[in-house]
N, C-alpha and C positions, 0 to 999 in steps of 0.2 A: 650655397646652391647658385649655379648661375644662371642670369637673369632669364635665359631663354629657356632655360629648364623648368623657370619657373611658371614660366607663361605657358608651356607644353603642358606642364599639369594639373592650370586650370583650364586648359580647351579640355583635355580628357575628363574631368569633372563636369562643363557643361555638357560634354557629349553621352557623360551618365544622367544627367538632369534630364535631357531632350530623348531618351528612352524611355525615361520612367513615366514622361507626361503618354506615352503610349499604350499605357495599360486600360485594360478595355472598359474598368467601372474606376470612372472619374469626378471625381466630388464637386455637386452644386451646389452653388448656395442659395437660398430664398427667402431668408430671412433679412438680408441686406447688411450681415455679418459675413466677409467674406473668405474668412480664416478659418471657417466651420463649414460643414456640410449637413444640409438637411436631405439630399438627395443622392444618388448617382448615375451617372451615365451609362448604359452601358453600349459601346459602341459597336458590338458585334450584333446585338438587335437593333439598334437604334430605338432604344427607349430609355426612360430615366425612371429608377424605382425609388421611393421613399427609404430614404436609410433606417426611419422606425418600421419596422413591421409586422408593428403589430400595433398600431397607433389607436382604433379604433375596436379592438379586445374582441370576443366574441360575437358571431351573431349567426343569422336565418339567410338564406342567401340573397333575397329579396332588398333586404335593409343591407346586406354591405355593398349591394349593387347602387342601391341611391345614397350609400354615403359616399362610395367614391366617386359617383357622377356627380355630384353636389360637393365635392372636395375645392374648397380653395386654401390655398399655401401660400401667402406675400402674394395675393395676387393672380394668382397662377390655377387656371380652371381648367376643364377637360381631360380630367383623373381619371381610370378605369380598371376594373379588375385582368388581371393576366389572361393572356389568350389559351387557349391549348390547342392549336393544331398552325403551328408554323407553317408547313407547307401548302397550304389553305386547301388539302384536299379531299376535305370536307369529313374527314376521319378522324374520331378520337377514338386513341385504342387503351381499352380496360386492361392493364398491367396488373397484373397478378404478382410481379416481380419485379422489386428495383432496379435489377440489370437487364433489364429490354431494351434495346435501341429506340423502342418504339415510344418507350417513357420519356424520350429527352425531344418529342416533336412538338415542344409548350414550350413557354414564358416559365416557367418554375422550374420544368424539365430542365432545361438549357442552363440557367442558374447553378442548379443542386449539381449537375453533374459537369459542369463547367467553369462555372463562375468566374472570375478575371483573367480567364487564360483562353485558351483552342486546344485545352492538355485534358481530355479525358481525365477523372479525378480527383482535379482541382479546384471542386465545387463550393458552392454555399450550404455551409447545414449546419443545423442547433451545434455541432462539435468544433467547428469553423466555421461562423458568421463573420466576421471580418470584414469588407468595412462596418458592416449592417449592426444592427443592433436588437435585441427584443425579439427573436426568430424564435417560432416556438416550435415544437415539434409535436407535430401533427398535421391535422388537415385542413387544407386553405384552400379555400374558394377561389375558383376563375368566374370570369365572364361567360363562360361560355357553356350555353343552355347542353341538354340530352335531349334528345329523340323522345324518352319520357317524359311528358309535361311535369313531372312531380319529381327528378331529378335533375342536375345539375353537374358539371363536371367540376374536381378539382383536385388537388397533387397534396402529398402525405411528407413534409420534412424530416417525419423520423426514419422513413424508410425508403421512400423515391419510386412510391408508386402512386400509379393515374388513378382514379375512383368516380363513381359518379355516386353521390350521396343526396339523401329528399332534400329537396330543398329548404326544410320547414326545419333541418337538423342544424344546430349553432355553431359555427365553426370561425377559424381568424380567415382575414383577408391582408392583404398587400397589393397599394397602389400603386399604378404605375401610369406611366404619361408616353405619349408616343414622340419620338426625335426627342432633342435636348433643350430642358429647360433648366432659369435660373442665369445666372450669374459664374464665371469660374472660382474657384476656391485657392486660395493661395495662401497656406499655411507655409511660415519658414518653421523648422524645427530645428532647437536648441544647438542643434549639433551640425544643424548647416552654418548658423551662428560662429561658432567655437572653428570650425573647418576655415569658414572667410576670413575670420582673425588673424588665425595662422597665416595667411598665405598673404595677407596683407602684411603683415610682420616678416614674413621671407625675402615679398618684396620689396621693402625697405630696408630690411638686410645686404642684400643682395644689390643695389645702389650707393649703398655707401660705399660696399668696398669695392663696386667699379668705376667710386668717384676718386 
């Protein structure tokens, strides 16, 4: 292969690399390992969610509200439960139906029916968790109170609907932090390894016999 051919097809490799760093839930680190993720980004909220979620198992909405505000991670404090009303317009709508537009105007919403994309879809759920891990299917707790003093809002993973449930009922939680925390995560994988090899052996190939 000659030399410039070869060099063409590692710029096209880095220009596959320099895409892929643009996917929307991007891995943190916070453990101060930084080949693992204990977090991710995700940059179309500008939040970062704990890659376990379900770190903290069951509870009453009360208690998973002061464990994520009392959450620290390497350091790292001002944890809180998912919002549900993006548009801040002061509405959360009872979905009766996983397919309402009106169900993806949340922090879980937006996840389940989106998750690292802008493609309707391509969400996060017990069936595809992907980065994530520990996702259960059922009902999780948001931050954010109901108009009932004795209920609470929060979003269903096996099905992708809104709810407001007592708040005295035990359900999982998932933290999340506002903009990007942590460290970046810089995992090389096996087969980027085996990839560089080659191409380092091409080009060395490829010098010889234009020497």
């Amino acid at each position: 292969m000659p030399f410039k051919s070869t060099l063409s097809l590692i710029a096209v490799c880095l220009s596959v690399s320099s895409f892929s760093s643009n996917a929307a839930l991007i891995g943190r680190d916070l453990d101060g390992n930084n080949t693992t993720a204990e977090a991710y980004y995700d940059n179309i909220l500008n939040i970062t969610w704990l890659a376990d979620a379900n770190i903290n198992e069951a509870d009453n909405w009360n208690n998973q509200l002061a464990w994520a505000a009392g959450l620290n991670i390497g350091g790292i404090t001002n944890w809180r439960l998912p919002d549900m009303d993006l548009d801040i317009d002061g509405t959360v709508v009872n979905c009766s139906s996983g397919t309402q537009a009106a169900c993806m105007d949340n922090e879980y919403g937006h996840l389940y029916y989106y998750g690292a994309d802008t493609t309707l879809g391509n969400g996060i759920t017990p069936a595809t968790p992907d980065p994530f891990s520990n996702l259960q299917s059922g009902f999780y707790w948001s931050g954010t109170p109901n108009i009932d003093p004795n209920t609470a809002w929060g979003f269903r993973f096996d099905n992708g609907q809104v709810l407001a449930n007592a708040r005295t009922e035990i359900n999982y939680a998932w933290a999340v932090h506002d903009g990007v925390v942590g460290s970046a995560v810089i995992p090389v994988p096996a087969a980027v390894w085996l990839f560089g090899s080659g191409l380092i052996g091409l080009i060395g190939t490829a010098r010889k016999k234009k020497g």
